[in-house]
C-alpha positions, 0 to 999 in steps of 0.5 A: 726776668729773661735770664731768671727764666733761662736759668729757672729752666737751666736748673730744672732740667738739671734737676731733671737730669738728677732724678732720672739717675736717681730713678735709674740707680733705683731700678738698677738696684731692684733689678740687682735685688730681684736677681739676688732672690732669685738666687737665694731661691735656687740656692734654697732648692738645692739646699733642701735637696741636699738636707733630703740626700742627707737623710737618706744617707742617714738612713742608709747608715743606719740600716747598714750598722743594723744589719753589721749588728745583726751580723755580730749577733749572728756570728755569736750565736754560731759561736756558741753553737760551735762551741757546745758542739764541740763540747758534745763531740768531747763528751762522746769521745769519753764515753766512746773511750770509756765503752771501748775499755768495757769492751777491752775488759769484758773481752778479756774476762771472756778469755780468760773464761775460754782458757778456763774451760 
């Protein structure tokens, strides 16, 4: 009976070793999960940060190709503007052109009137 005992203890204390491994893996395993949260977490933090950054990226872009479309439109306009411009500048030339030949003809009639008389 004795050594039914001692080997009742032996495996006991065996058993005993065993689930203080297991225990141990256990909490070695939480504390590893608990790590890895905390980690999920900050990477989480950063995550929305850069989706933030990105946003106002995005909107700085935006607000750039506005203001390059507004600059296009600009530049057509000064364009057109330009244009009639010049156009109106042509005009007068003809119209400079065609009173500087009346002048021409009047100025001639008067001679001629002068020599007349």
């Amino acid at each position: 009976m004795r050594k039914l005992a001692e080997r009742t203890q032996k495996s006991l204390a065996e058993i005993n070793a065993t689930i203080n491994v297991v225990i141990q893996s256990i909490s070695d395993s939480s504390q590893q999960m608990n790590d890895n949260a905390s980690g999920i977490e900050s990477l989480s933090i950063v995550s929305m940060e850069a989706s933030t950054k990105v946003d106002e990226v995005g909107d700085a872009v935006a607000l750039g190709v506005g203001l390059a479309v507004e600059t296009l439109e600009s530049y057509s306009k000064n364009a057109s503007t330009t244009e009639k411009m010049i156009s109106d500048v042509l005009v007068m030339s003809k119209l400079t052109n065609s009173a500087h030949e009346s002048v021409e003809v009047i100025k001639d009639g008067v001679d001629k009137l002068a020599n007349t008389i």
